[in-house]
C-alpha positions as CSV (number, residue, x, y, z in Angstrom):
1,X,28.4,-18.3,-0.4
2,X,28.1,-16.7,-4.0
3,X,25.8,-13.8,-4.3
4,X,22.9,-14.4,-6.9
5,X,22.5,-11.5,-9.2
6,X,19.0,-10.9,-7.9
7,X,17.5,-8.0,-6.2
8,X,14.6,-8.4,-4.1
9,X,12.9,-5.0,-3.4
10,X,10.4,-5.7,-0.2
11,X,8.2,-2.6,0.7
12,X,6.7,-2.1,3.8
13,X,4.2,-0.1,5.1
14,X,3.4,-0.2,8.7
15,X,2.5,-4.2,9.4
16,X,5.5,-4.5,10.9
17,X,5.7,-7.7,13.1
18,X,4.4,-9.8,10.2
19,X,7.2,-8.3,8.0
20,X,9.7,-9.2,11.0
21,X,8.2,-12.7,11.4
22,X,8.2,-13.4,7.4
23,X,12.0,-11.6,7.0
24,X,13.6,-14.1,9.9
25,X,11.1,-17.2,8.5
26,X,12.3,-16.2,4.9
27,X,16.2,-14.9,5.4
28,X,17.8,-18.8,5.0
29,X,16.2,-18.3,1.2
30,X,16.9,-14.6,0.7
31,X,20.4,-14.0,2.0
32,X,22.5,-14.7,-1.1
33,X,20.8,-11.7,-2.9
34,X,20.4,-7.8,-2.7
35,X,17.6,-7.4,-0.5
36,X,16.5,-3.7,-0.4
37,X,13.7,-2.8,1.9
38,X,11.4,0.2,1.3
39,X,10.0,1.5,4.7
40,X,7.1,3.6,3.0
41,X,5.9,5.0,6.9
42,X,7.6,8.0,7.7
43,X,7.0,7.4,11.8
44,X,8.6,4.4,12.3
45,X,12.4,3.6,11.6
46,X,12.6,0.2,11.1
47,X,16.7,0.0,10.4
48,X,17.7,-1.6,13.4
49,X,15.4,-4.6,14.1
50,X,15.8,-5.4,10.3
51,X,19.1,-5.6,10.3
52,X,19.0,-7.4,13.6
53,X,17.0,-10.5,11.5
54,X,19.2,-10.0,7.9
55,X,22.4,-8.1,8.4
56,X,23.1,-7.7,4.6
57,X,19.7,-6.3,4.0
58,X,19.8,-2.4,3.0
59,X,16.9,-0.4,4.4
60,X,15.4,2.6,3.4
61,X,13.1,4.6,5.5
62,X,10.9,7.6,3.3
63,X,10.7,10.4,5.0
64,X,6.7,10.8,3.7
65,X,4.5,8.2,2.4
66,X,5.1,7.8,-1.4
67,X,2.5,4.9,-2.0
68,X,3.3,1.6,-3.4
69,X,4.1,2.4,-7.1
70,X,6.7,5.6,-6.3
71,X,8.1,3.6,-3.1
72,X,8.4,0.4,-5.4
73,X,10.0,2.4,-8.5
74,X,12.5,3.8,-5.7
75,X,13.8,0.4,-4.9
76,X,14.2,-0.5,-7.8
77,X,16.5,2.5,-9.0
78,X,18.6,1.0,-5.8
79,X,18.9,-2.0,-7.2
80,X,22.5,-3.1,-8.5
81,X,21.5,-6.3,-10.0
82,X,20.4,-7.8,-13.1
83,X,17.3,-9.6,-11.8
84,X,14.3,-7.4,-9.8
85,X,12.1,-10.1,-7.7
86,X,9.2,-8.0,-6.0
87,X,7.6,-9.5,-2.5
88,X,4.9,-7.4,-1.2
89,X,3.7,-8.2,2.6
């Protein structure tokens, strides 16, 4: 498949199992693009399972809480692509 020059930046911060539910409902739609999710609660690692639902999905977990705007901005200096989508759960 040809990647789209989109990055979709997802941040997360602690409601996990809807995030997992919505990531394996949504991955058939997301997959051709950079998906970079920002983990913004330092207690949980949530690399594994994540990559268990969307193995191309890059995952960053803060090592403090940065709040939405600094934890969104962080994504988006990841970002390799033209195109920045936001999704917030």
């Amino acid at each position: 498949m040809k990647t789209l020059p989109i990055s979709i930046i997802i941040p997360v911060y602690k409601n996990y199992e809807m995030f997992y539910k919505y990531l394996e409902i949504n991955k058939k739609f997301i997959s051709d693009c950079e998906v970079i999710i920002m983990n913004d609660y330092p207690f949980e690692n949530i690399t594994k399972k994540t990559k268990e639902i969307l193995k191309t999905a890059k995952v960053f977990n803060n090592k403090k809480n940065l709040g939405f705007a600094v934890n969104v901005n962080k994504g988006v200096k990841k970002a390799t692509k033209k195109i920045c989508f936001f999704n917030e759960l």
